[in-house]
C-alpha positions as CSV (number, residue, x, y, z in Angstrom):
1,X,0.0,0.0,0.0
2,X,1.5,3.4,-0.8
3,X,-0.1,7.2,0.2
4,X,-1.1,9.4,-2.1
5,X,-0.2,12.5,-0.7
6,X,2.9,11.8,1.0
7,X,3.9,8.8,-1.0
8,X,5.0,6.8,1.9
9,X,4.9,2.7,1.6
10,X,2.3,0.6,4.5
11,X,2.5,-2.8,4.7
12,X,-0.8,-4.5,3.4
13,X,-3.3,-4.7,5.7
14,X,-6.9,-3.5,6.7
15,X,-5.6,-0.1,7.2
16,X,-7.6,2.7,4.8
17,X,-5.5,6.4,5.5
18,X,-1.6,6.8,5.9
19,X,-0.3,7.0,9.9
20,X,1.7,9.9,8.7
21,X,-0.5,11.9,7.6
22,X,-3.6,10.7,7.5
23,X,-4.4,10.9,3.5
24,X,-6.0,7.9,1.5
25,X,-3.9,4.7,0.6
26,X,-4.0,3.0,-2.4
27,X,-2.7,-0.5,-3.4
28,X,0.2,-1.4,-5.6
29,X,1.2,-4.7,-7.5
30,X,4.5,-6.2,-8.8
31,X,3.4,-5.9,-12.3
32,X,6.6,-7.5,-13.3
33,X,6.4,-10.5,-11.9
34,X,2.8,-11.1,-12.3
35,X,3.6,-10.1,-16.2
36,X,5.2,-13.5,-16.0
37,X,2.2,-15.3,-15.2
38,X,-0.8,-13.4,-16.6
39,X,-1.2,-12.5,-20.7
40,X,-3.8,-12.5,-22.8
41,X,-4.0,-16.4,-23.9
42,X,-4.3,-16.9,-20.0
43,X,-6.9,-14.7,-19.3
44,X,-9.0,-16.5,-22.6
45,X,-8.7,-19.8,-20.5
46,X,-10.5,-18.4,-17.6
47,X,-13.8,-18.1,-16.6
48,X,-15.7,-14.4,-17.0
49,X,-15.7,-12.5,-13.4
50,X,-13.8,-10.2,-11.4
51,X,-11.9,-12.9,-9.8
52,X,-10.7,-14.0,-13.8
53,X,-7.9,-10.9,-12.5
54,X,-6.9,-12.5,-9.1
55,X,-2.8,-11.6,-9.6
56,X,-4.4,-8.1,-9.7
57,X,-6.9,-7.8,-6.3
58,X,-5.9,-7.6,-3.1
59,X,-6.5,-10.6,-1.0
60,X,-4.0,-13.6,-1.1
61,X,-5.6,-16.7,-0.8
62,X,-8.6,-17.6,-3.4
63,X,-9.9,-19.9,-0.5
64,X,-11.3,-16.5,0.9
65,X,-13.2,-15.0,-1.6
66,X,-16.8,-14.7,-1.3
67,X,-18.5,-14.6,-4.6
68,X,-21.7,-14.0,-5.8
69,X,-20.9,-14.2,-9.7
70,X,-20.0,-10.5,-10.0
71,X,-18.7,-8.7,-13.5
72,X,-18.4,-10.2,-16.5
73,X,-21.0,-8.2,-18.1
74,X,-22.2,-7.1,-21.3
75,X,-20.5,-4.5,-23.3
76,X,-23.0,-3.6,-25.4
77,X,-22.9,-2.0,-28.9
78,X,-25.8,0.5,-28.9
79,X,-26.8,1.4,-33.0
80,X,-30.1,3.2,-31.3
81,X,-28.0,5.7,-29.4
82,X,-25.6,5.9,-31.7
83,X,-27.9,7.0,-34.5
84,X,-29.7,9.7,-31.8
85,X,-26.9,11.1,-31.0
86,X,-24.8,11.5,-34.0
87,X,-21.6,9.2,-32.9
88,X,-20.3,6.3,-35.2
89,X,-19.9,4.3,-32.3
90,X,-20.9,4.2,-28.8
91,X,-21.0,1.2,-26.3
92,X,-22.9,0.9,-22.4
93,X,-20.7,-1.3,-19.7
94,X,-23.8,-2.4,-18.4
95,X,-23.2,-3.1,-14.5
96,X,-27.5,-3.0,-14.0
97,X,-26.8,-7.0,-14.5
98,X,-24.2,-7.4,-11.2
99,X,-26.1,-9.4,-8.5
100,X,-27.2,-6.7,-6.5
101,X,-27.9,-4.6,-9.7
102,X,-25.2,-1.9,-9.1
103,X,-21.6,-1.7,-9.9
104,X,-20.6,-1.9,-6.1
105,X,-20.6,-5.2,-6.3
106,X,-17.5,-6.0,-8.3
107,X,-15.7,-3.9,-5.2
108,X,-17.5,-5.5,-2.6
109,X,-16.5,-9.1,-3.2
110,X,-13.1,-7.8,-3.1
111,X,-13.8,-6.1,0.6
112,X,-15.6,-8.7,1.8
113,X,-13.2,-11.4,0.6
114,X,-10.0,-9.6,2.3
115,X,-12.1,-9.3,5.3
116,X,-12.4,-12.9,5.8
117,X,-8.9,-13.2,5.0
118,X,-8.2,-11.3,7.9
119,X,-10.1,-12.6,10.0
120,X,-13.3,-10.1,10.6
121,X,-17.0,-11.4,12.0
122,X,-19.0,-7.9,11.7
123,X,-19.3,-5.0,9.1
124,X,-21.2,-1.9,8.7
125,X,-21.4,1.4,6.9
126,X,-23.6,4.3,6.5
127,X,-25.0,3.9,3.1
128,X,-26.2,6.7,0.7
129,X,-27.3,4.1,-2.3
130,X,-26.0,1.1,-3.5
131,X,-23.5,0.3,-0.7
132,X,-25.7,-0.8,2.1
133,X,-27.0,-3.4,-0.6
134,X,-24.3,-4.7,-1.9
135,X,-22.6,-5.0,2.0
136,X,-25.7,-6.7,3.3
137,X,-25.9,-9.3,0.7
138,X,-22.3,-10.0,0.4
139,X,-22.0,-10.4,4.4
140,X,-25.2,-12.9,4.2
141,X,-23.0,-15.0,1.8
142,X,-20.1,-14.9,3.8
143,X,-21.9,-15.6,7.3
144,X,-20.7,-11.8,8.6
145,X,-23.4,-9.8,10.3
146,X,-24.2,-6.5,8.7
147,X,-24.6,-3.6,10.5
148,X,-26.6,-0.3,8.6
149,X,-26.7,3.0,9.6
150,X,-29.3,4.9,7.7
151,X,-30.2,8.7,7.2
152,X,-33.6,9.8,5.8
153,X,-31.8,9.8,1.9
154,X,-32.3,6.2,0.7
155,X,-34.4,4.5,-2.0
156,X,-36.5,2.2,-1.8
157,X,-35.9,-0.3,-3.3
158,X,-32.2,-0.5,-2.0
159,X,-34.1,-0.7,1.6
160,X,-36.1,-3.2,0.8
161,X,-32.9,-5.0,-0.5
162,X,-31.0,-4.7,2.5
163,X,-34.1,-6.1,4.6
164,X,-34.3,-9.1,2.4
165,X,-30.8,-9.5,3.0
166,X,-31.2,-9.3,6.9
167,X,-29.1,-6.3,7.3
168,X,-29.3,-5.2,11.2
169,X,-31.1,-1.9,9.9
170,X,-29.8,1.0,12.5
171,X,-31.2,4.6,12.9
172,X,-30.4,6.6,16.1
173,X,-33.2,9.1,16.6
174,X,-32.2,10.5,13.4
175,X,-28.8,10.5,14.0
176,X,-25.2,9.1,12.5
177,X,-23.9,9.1,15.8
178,X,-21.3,6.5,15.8
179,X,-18.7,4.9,13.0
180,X,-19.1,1.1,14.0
181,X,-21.8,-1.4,16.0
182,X,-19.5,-3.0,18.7
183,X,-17.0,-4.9,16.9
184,X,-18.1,-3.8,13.2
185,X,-15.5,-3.1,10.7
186,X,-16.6,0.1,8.9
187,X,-16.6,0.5,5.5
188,X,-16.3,4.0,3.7
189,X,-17.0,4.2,-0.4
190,X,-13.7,5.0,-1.1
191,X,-12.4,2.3,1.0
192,X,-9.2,1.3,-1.1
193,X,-9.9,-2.3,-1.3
194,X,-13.5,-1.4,-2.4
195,X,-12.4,0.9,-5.1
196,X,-9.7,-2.1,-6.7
197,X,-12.2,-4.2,-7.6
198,X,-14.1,-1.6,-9.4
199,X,-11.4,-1.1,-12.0
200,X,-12.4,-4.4,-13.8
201,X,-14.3,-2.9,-15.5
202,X,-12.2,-1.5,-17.2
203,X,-9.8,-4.6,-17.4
204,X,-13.6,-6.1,-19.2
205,X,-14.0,-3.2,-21.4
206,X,-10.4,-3.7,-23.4
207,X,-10.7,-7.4,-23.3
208,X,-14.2,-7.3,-25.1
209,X,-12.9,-5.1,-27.4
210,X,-9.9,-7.3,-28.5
211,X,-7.4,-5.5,-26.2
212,X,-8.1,-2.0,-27.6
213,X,-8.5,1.2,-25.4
214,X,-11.6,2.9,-26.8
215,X,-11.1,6.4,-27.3
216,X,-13.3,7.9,-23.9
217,X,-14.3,6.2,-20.8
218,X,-17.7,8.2,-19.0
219,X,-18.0,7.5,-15.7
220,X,-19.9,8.8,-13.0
221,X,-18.4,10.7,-10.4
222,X,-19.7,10.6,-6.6
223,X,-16.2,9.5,-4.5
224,X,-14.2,10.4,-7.2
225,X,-13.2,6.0,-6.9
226,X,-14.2,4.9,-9.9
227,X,-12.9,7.3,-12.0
228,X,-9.9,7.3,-10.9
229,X,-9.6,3.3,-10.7
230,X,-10.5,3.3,-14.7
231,X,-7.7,5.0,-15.4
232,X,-5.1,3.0,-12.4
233,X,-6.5,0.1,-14.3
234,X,-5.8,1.1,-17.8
235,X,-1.7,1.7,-16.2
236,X,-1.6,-1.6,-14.9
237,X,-2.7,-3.0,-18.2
238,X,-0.3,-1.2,-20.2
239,X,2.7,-1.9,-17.7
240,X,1.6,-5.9,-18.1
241,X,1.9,-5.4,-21.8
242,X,-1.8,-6.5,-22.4
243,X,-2.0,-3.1,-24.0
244,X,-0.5,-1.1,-26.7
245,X,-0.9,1.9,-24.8
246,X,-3.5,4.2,-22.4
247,X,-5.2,6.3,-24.6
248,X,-8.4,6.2,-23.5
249,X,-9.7,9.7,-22.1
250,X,-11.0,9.5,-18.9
251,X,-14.6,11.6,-18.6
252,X,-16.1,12.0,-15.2
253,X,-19.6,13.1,-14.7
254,X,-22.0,15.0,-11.9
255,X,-25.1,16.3,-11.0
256,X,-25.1,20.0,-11.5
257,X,-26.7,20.8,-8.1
258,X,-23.4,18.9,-6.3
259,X,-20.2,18.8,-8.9
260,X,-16.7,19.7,-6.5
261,X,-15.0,17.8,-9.3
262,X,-16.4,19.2,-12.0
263,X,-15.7,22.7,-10.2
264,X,-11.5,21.9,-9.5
265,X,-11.7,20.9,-12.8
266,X,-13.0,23.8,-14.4
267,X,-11.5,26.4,-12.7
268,X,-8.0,24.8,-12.8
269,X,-7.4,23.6,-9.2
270,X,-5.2,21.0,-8.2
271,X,-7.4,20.5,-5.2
272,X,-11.2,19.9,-5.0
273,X,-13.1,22.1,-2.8
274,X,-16.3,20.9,-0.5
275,X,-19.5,21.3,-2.4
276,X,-22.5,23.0,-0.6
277,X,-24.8,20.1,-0.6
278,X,-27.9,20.4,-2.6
279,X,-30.3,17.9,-3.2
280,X,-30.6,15.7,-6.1
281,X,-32.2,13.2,-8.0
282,X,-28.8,11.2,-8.4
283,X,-28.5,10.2,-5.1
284,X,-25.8,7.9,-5.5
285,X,-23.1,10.6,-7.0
286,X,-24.4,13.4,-4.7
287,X,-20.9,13.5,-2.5
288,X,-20.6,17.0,-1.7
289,X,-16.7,16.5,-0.2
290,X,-15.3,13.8,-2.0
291,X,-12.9,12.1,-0.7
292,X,-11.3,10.7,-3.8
293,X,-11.7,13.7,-5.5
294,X,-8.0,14.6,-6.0
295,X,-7.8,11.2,-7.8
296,X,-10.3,11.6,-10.2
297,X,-9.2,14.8,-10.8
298,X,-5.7,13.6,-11.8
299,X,-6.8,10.8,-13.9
300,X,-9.1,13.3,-16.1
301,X,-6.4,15.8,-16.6
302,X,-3.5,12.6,-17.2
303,X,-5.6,11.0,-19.5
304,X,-6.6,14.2,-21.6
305,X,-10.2,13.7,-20.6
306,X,-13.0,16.7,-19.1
307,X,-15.1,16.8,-16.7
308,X,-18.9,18.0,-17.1
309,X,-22.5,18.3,-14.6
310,X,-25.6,17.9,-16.0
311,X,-29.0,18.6,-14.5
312,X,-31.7,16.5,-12.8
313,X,-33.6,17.3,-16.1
314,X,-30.9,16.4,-18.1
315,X,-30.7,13.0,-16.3
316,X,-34.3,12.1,-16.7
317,X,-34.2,12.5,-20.5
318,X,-31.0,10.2,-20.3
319,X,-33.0,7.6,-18.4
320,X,-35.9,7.6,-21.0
321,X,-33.6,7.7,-23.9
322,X,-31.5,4.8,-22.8
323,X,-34.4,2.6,-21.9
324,X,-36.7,3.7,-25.2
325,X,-33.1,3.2,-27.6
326,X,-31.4,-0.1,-26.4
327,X,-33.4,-1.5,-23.5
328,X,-31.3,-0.9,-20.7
329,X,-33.6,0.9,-17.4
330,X,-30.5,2.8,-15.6
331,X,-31.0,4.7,-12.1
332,X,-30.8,8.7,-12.2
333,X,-27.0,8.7,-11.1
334,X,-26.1,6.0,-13.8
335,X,-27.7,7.3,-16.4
336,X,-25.7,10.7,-15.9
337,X,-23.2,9.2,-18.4
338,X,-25.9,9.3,-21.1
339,X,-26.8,13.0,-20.2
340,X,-22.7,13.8,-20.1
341,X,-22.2,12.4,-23.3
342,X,-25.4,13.9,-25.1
343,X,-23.9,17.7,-23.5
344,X,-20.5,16.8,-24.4
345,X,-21.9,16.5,-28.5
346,X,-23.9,19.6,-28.0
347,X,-21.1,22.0,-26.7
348,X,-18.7,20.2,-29.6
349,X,-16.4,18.5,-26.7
350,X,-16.5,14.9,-28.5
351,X,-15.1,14.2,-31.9
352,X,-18.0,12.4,-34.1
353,X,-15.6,9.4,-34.9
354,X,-14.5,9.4,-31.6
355,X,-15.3,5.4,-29.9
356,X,-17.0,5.9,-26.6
357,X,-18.0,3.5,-23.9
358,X,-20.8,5.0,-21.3
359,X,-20.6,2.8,-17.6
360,X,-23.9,2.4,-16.3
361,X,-23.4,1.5,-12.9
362,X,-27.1,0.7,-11.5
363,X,-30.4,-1.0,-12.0
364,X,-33.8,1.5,-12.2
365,X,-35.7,-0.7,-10.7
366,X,-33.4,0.9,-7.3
367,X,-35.6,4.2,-7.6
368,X,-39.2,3.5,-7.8
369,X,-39.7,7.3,-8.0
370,X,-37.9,8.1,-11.0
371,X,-41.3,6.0,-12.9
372,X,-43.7,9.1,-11.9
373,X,-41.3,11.1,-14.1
374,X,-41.1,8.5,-17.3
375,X,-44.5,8.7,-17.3
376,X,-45.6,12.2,-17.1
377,X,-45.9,12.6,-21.0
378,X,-48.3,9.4,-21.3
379,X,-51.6,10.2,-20.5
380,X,-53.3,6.9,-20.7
381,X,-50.4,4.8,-18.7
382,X,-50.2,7.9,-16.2
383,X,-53.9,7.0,-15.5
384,X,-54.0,3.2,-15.5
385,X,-50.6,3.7,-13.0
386,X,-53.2,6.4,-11.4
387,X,-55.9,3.6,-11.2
388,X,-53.4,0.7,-9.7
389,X,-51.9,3.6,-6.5
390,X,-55.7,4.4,-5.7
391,X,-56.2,0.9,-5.1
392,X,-53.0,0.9,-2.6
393,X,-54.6,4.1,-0.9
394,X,-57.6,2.8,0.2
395,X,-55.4,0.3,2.2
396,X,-52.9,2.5,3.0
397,X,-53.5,1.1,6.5
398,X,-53.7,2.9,10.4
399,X,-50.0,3.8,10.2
400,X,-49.5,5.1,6.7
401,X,-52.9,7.5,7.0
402,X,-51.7,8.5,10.8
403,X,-48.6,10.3,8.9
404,X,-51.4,11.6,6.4
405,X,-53.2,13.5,9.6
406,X,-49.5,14.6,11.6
407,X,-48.4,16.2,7.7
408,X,-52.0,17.5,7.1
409,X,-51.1,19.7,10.6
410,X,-47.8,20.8,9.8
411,X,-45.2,20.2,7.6
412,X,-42.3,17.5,9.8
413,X,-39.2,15.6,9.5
414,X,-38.6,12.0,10.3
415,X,-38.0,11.9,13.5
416,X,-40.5,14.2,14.3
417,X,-43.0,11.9,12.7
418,X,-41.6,8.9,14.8
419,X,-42.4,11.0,18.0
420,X,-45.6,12.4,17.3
421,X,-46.8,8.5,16.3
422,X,-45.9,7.8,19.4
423,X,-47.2,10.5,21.6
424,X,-50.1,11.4,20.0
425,X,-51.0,8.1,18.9
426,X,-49.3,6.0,21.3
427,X,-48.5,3.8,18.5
428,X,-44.8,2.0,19.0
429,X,-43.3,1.7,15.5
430,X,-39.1,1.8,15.1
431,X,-37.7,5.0,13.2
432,X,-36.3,3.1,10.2
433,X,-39.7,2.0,9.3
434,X,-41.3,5.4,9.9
435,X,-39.0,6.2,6.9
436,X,-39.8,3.4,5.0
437,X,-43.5,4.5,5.4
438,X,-42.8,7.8,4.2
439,X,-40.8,6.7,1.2
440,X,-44.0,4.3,0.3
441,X,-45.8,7.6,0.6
442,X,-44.0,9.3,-1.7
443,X,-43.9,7.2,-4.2
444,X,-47.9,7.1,-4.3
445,X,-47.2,11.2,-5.0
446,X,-49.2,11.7,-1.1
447,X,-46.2,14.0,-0.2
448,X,-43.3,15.7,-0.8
449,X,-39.8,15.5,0.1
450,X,-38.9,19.0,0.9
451,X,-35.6,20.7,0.7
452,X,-33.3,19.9,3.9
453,X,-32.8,22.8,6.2
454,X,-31.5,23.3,9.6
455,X,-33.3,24.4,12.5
456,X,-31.5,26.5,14.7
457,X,-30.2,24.0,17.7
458,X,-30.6,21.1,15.8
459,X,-28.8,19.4,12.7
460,X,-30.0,19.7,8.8
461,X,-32.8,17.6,8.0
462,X,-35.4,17.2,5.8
463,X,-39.0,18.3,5.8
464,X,-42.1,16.2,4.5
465,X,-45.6,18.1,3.1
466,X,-48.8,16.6,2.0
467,X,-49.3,16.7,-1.7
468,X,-52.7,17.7,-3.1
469,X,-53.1,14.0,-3.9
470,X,-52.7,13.4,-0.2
471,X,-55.2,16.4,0.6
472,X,-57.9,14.3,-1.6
473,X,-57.0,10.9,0.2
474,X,-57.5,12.4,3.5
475,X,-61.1,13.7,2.8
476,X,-59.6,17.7,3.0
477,X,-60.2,18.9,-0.7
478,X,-62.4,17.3,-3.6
């Protein structure tokens, strides 16, 4: 393990930031010796996966690995978007098909598997998407308990993943109060031994296009990890002579209303500077102080590539014209490549015969929400989808229409919810399904999400209102 700030060597181990002075670590190989054992005839003999590299992933022993049949997915050639957007050639690295439906995966095998080989029992993080779901189901394979530590900002259906995986589902009175449960490892997203197994993709990517670089790589950018691991990975090929040479240009994409990256990058900065946070629909890239962001930052301007945000608008279209053009339903944050790439032809950025592969890096299905605004311009479907949520109101049941009457006061956050259930009410119900309740809600369009804002004595957090819709269902306007 080496810093990257310092530059100092660690010995391999569990440990994520330098002792000396506290900046990330990243992992390093003996290229030259595993050069002696790894080309391209032996990687045709092998098996599709992530583990098909395991000279290049950190853990040991393949005894340890905990596997769920991660990577090895389809790079596929897309002729629909290719004629909308005016490109001769343009190819998705479509990571909806992982197990848990999301990138994270291919990194997670790789965390969970050193953690057995060291020795760990427990795990936990504090998810904002697709990490929580791809930790709880990799610690049900390997027999680790799971430990998650939720905020109000999570999808649905990433909840109700890490319930079915028996996560132990934490939430303390609103609060992210502590780093660990007891024993618990905790996992950050830029976690280096996370981030290595995300770069083979990239390692798939040249091998499914006959050891060729294409000519741009977009990636989302939230941590800053993948991005920056594309590009460590496109190195390490080159240095193990699988490739010619590194010419792919790194692109790195964000959500307008939180893009520190895209910022540094624009202005010129070496360093990347803490975004204000602002809400988005891209949950998963919505990082306002990355802490990979120097990384990405590097790889972008090293590999000739840009930078560019795009709006929640944007994003939406990129989602319907991904799904209508080659059949591929991508959450908001994944589908930002789309969006990127579409901007990046519009402002003249990309070359027409340039050879560009988009990552999509998570299932739709993750974001039930993101439907209500696929919808909007269909009339008849918006009312037969109309027809199938009035059936679910009228048996919303006690709980669900008990939140209707507390919002129908006055507008409340989560926790505030959770207490007034319980005092006015006297109805005992644990926090993380008060929130489950209100993301149900909400995706029957019976309230809103508000902005977050802070109350003075008390930390940010965000407000819930009753739509119109949830007027009606209450009996309050016809």
């Amino acid at each position: 393990m080496r810093c990257i700030y310092c530059n100092n060597p660690q010995p391999l181990g569990l440990s994520t930031t330098c002792p000396d002075c506290g900046e990330q670590l990243t992992i390093e190989y003996d290229l030259d010796s595993i050069s002696q054992v790894l080309d391209r005839d032996e990687l045709r003999r092998r098996d599709p996966g992530v583990w098909k590299y395991f000279e290049l992933l950190p853990v040991k022993i393949d005894r340890n690995i905990v596997s769920l049949g991660e990577g090895g997915t389809f790079l596929q050639k897309c002729d629909g978007l290719t004629k909308a957007l005016g490109l001769e050639r343009i190819y998705i690295k479509n990571e909806t098909t992982n197990p848990t439906g999301s990138f994270i995966d291919r990194g997670m095998t790789v965390l969970v598997s050193k953690a057995r080989e060291e020795g760990l029992r427990s795990l936990s993080c504090v998810p904002k998407g697709n990490l929580g779901a791809s930790l709880a189901a990799y610690s049900a394979k390997s027999g680790m308990k799971c430990w998650v530590q939720l905020g109000s900002d999570i999808d649905l259906g990433k909840l109700y993943q890490m319930i079915a995986y028996n996560a132990n589902i934490l939430l303390e009175n609103g609060r992210t109060t502590s780093k660990h449960r007891g024993e618990a490892f905790y996992i950050m997203p830029s976690n280096p031994f996370l981030v290595e197994g995300e770069k083979t993709i990239v390692y798939e990517i040249c091998e499914q296009m006959n050891w060729q670089a294409p000519t741009r790589i977009l990636s989302p950018m939230g941590t800053g990890g993948l991005t920056s691991m594309l590009w460590k990975g496109l190195q390490e090929l080159t240095r193990l002579g699988l490739l010619d040479n590194t010419s792919s240009m790194i692109t790195g994409v964000q959500a307008e209303k939180c893009s520190p990256i895209v910022e540094a990058f624009r202005n010129h900065l070496e360093d990347v500077k803490p975004f204000e946070e602002n809400d988005t629909i891209a949950v998963d890239i919505r990082v306002a102080d990355p802490p990979l962001g120097e990384m990405a930052l590097k790889a972008i301007k090293e590999s000739n590539g840009t930078a560019v945000a795009v709006s929640d608008s944007e994003i939406i279209e990129a989602v319907r014209l991904l799904a209508k053009e080659e059949g591929i339903f991508a959450e908001p944050s994944a589908a930002s490549t789309i969006a990127g790439l579409k901007k990046l032809i519009l402002n003249g950025e990309v070359a027409k015969d340039e050879e560009v592969v988009c990552v999509i890096t998570g299932a739709g299905l993750k974001d039930p929400s993101i439907m209500e605004s696929l919808v909007r311009d269909r009339r008849r479907v918006k009312m037969f989808v109309h027809g199938i949520e009035e059936r679910w109101v009228t048996r919303l049941g006690e709980t669900k229409n008990k939140i209707l009457q507390i919002l129908y006061e006055r507008t409340l956050h989560g926790y505030g919810i959770w207490k007034a259930l319980k005092e006015e009410y006297s109805l005992e119900i644990t926090v993380p399904s008060v929130y489950q309740h209100l993301s149900e809600l909400a995706s029957l369009n019976l309230l809103d999400r508000g902005e977050a804002r802070r109350v003075i004595g008390e930390r940010k957090r965000r407000y819930y209102e009753l739509t119109e819709k949830g007027r009606k269902v209450l009996g309050l306007e016809q």
